[in-house]
C-alpha positions as CSV (number, residue, x, y, z in Angstrom):
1,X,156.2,64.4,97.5
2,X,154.0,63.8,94.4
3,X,152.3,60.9,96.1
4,X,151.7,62.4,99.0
5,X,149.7,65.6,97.3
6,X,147.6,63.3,95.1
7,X,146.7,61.1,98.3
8,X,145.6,64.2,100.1
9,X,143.5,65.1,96.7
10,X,141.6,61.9,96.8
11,X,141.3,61.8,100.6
12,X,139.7,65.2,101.2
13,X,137.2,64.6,97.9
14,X,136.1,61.9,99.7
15,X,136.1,63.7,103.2
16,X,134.3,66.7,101.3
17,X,131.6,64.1,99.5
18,X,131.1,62.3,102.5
19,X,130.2,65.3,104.8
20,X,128.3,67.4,102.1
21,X,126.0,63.8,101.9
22,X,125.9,63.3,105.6
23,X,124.5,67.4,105.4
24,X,122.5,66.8,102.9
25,X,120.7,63.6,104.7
26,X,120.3,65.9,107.8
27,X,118.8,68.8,105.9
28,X,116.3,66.2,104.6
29,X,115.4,64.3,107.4
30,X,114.4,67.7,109.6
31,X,110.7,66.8,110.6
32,X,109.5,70.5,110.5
33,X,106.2,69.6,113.1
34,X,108.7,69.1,115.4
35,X,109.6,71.1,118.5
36,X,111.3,74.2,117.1
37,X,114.1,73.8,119.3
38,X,115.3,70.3,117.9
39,X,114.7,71.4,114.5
40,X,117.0,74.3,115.5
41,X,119.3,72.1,116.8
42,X,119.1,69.4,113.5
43,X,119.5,72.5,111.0
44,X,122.4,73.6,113.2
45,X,124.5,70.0,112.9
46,X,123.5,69.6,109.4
47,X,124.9,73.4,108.6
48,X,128.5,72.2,110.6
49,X,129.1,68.6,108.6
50,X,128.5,71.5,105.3
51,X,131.0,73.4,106.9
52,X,133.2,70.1,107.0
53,X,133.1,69.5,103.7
54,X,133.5,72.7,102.6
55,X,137.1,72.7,104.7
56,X,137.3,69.2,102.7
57,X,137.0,71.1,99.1
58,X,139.2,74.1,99.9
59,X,141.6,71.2,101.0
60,X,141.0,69.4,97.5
61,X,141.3,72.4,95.5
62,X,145.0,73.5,97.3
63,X,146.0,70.2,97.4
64,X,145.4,70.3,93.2
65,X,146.9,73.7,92.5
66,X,150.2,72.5,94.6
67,X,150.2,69.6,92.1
68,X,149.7,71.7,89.1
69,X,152.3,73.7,90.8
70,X,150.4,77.2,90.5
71,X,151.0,78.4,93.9
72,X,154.4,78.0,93.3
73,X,157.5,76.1,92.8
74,X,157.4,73.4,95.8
75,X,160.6,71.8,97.3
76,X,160.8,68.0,95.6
């Protein structure tokens, strides 16, 4: 069960770096002369793959207090 917790860890820090980067790109690359409905639309996508990785963290953060077992006493 150990393994398992610290594989989910590492997994969803990478999931969470990965999609707060990919967010980050898309907040940068917004052309803001453009038509204001595909900068709408950019701002929007970028703002959900921040929302991934924000699901990512919380899952990296659980996933660490189960380990240090401060949610409670898990069945090993």
């Amino acid at each position: 069960m150990k393994l398992s917790l610290q594989l989910l860890f590492w997994l969803s820090l990478v999931f969470a770096g990965a999609c707060i980067a990919y967010a980050g790109f898309g907040f940068s690359s917004i052309d803001a002369s453009a038509d204001p409905q595909l900068v709408e639309n950019g701002r929007g996508y970028a703002w959900f793959w921040f929302f991934l990785g924000g699901i990512g963290a919380v899952m990296a953060v659980v996933s660490w207090l189960l380990m240090k077992e401060k949610l409670g006493d898990i069945d090993r």
